[in-house]
C-alpha positions as CSV (number, residue, x, y, z in Angstrom):
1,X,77.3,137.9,108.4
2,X,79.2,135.0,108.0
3,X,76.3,132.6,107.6
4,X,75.1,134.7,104.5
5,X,78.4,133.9,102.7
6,X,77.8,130.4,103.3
7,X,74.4,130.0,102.1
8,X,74.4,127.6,99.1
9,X,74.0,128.7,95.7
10,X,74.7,128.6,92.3
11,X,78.1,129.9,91.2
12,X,78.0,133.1,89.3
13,X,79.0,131.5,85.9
14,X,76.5,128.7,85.7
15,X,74.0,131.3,86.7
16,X,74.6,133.6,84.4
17,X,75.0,130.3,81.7
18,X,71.3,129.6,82.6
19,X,69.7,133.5,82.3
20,X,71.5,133.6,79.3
21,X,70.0,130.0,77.8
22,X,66.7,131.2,78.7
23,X,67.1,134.7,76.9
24,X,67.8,133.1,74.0
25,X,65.7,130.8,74.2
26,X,62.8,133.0,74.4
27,X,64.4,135.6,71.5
28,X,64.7,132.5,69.3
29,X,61.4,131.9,69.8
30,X,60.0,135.2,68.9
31,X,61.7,135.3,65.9
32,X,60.1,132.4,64.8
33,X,56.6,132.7,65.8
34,X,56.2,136.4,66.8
35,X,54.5,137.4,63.1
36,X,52.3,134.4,63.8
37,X,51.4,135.3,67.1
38,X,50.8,138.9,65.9
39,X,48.3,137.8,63.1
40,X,46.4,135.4,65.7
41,X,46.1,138.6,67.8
42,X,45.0,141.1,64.9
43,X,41.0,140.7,65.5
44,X,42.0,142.1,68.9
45,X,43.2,144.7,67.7
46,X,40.4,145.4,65.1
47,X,37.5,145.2,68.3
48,X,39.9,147.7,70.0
49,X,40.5,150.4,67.5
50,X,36.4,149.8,66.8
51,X,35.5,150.3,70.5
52,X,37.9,153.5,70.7
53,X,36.4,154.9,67.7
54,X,32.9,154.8,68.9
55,X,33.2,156.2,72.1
56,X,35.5,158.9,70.9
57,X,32.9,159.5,67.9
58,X,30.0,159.4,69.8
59,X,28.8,162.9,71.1
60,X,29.4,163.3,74.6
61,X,25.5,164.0,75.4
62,X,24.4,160.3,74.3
63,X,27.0,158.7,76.7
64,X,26.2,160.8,79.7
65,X,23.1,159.8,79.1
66,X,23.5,156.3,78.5
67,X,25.7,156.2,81.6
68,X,23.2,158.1,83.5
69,X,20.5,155.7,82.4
70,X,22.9,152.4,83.0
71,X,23.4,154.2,86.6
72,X,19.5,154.7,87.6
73,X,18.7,151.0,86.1
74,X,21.4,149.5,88.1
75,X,20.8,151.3,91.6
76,X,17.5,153.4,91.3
77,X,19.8,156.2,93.2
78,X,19.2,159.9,92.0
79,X,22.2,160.3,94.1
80,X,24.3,158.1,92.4
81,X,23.2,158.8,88.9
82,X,23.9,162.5,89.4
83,X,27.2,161.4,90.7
84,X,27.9,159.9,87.8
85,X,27.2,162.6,85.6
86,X,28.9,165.3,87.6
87,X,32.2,163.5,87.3
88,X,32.1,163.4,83.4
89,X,31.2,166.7,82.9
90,X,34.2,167.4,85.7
91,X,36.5,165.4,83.2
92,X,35.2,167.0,79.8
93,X,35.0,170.2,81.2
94,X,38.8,169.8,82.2
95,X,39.5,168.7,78.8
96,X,40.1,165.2,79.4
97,X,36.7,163.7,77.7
98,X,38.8,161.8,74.1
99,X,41.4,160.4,77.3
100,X,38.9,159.0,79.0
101,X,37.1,157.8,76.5
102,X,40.1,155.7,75.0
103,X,40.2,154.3,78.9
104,X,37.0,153.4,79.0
105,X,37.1,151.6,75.7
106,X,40.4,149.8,76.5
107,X,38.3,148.6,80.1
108,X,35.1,147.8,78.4
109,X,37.2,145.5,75.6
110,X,39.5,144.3,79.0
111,X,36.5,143.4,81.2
112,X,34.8,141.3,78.1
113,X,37.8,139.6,77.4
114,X,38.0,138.8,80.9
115,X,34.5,137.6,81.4
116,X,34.6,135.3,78.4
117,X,37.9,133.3,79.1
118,X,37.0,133.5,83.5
119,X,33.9,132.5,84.0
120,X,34.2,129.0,81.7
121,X,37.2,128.2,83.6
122,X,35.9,129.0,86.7
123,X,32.8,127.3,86.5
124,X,35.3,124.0,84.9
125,X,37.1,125.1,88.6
126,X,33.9,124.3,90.3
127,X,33.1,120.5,88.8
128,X,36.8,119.6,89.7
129,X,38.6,120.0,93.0
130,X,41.5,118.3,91.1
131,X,41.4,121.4,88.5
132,X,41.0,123.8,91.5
133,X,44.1,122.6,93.2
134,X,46.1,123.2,89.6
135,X,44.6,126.2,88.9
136,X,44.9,128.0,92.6
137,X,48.9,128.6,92.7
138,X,48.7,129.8,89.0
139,X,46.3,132.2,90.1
140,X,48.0,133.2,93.4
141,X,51.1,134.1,91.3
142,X,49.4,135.8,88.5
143,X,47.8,138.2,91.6
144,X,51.1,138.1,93.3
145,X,53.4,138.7,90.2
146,X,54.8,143.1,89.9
147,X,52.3,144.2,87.5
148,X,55.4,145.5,85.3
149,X,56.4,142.0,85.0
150,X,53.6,141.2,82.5
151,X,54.7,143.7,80.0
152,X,58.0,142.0,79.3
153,X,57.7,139.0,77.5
154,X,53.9,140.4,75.8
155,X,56.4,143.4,74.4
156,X,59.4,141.0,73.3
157,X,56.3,139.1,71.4
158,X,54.2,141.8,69.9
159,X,56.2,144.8,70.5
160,X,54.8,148.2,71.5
161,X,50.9,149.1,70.8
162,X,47.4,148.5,72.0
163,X,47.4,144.8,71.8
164,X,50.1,144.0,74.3
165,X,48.9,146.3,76.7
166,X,45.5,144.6,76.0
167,X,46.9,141.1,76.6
168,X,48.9,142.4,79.9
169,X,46.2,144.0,81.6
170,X,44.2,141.0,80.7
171,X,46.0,138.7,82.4
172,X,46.6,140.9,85.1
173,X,42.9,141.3,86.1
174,X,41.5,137.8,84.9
175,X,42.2,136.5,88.3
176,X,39.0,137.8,90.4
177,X,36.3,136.5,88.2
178,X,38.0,133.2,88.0
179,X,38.1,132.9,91.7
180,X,34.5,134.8,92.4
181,X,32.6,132.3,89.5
182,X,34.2,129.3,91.6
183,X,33.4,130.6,94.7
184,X,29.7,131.0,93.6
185,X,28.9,128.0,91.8
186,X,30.5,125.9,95.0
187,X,28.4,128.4,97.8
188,X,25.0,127.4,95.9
189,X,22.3,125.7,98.5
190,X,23.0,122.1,97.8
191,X,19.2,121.4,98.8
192,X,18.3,123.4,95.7
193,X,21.2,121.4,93.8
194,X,19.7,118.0,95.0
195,X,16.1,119.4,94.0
196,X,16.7,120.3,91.0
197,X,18.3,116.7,90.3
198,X,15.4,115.4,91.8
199,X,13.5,116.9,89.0
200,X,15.4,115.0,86.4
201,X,17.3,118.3,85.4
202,X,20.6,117.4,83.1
203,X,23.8,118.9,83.8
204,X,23.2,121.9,81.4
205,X,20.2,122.8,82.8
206,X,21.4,122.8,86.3
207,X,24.5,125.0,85.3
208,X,22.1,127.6,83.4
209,X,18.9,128.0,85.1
210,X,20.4,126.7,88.6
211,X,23.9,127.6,89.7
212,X,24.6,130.1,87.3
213,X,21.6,132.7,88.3
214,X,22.7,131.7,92.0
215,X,26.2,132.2,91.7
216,X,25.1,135.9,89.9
217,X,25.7,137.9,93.0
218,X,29.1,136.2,93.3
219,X,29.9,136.7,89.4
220,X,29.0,140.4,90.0
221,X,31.6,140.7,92.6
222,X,34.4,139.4,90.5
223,X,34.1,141.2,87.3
224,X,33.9,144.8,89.8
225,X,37.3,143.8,90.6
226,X,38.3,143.0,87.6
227,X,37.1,146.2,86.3
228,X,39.0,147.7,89.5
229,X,42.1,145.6,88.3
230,X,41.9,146.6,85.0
231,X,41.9,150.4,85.8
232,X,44.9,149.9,88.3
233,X,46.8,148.7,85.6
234,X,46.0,151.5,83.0
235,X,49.3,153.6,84.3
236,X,51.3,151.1,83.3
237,X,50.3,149.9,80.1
238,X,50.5,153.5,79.0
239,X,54.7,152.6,79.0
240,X,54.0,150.4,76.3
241,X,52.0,152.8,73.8
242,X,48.3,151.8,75.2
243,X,46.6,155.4,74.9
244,X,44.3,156.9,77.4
245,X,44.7,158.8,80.5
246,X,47.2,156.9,81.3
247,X,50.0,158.6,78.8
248,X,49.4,162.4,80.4
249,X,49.8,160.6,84.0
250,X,53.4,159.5,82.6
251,X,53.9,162.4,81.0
252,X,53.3,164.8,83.9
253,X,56.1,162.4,86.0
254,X,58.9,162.7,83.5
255,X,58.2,166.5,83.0
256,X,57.3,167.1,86.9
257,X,53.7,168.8,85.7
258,X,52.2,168.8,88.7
259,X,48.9,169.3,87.7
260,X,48.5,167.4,84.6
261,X,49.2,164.4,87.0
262,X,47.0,165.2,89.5
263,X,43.9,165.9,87.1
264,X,44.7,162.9,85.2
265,X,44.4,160.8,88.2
266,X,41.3,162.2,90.0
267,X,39.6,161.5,86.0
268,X,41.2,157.8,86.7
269,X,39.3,158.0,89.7
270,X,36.1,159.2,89.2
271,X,35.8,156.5,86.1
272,X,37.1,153.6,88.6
273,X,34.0,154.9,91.3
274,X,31.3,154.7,88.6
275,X,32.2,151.5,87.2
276,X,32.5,150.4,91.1
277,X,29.1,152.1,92.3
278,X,27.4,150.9,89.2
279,X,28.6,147.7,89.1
280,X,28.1,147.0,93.0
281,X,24.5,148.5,92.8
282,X,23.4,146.0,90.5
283,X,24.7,143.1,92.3
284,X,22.8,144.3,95.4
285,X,19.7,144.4,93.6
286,X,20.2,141.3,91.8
287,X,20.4,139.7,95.1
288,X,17.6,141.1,96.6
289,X,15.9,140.1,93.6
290,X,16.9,136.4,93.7
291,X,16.5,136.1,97.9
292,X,12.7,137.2,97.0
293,X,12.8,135.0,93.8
294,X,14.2,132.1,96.5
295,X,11.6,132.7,99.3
């Protein structure tokens, strides 16, 4: 073990010197700027709470019917769609509908968020390698980094609530739709590419009615996992006051209540399998649609 005692490093002082620079550091600076940063993030907040109060306001027979219709318009599956329905009346007959519903909202507000800010830059990713060899270790360690990590400096910044669990799970599952939007904008046919430049089309064009409805399969692909993401990372922005189904998972661990745990999770389940089901039987039919479209 002597080896290990000789490995270089810092001497405890200077490292303790430098944590402590950088904690103060980043405390000075949310003194400063934290109200600022809060009032920047406030219409966040507002499309939150507004999402949450319609889907825990709206009767529970319009969204199982709405989900039910989403489900056969996405997959034409009888299976699937009574699958679908099955599980939420499982989860409001267990008493777990408003909890799910406040999930739902938070993934729905997540996944748009996530769409709007990954799919510019990944299609930016796919008009510059240059761009793509910047963005690729940021991405790596935003997959890599412990999920708890996240919550610290958001919660030093905006303290406990909806919005910093918001922001966390965002950046936690923005990854996947960055990378997929790349992927598929750089696996489009470059014959059609060359043809439609042929054509005289201008860069727009070629992005819009081109690449973009190519890539759509692709896209598909990485806002399921984002959606997957998102819902992974539910648990864990419960610690910071994000409401949902989350909070009784938490709740059941500090009290030991077995079964509050266990229900609580399955309802976490069965709303990650129809936003996966759904969301995968669309892309498969928007596929098939485009390789008949194609030929």
């Amino acid at each position: 073990m002597e080896w290990i005692e000789s490995f270089p490093q810092m001497d405890d002082a200077s490292l303790r010197a430098l944590k402590k620079s950088i904690d103060e550091g980043f405390r000075t600076f949310t003194r400063s700027y934290g109200s600022g940063i809060e009032d920047l993030f406030r219409p966040l907040q507002y499309l939150l709470i507004q999402f949450e109060w319609l889907m825990t306001n709206t009767p529970w027979l319009v969204i199982i019917v709405v989900v039910a219709g989403l489900a056969w318009a996405a997959s034409r599956s009888l299976r699937l769609t009574i699958a679908c329905v099955m599980a939420l009346l499982l989860i409001g007959f267990f008493g777990m509908w408003i909890d799910t519903m406040k999930t739902v909202s938070m993934i729905l507000v997540c996944t748009i968020l996530a769409v709007a800010i990954g799919i510019p830059v990944g299609i930016a990713m796919s008009r510059s390698d240059r761009l793509q060899n910047v963005l690729n270790p940021v991405l790596d360690v935003m997959q890599t980094m412990p999920s708890f990590v996240y919550l610290i400096p958001v919660v030093m910044l905006l303290g406990i609530g909806r919005v910093p669990g918001l922001i966390a799970v965002v950046i936690f599952a923005v990854p996947p739709i960055i990378r997929l939007t790349n992927l598929g904008i750089r696996l489009v046919d470059k014959d059609v590419v060359e043809a439609a430049d042929a054509y005289g089309s201008s860069g727009w064009q070629m992005l819009t009615n081109v690449q973009l409805p190519l890539a759509l399969p692709t896209i598909m692909a990485g806002i399921n996992q984002t959606i997957m993401m998102a819902l992974g990372m539910v648990v864990i922005a419960a610690m910071i006051g994000v409401p949902g189904l989350g909070q009784p998972v938490l709740k059941a661990i500090s009290n030991q209540y077995f079964t509050l745990g266990v229900f609580n999770g399955l309802a976490i389940v069965g709303i990650a399998i129809i936003f996966d089901r759904v969301s995968q039987a669309y892309g498969r039919r928007l596929q098939k649609h485009l390789e008949v479209a194609h030929a």
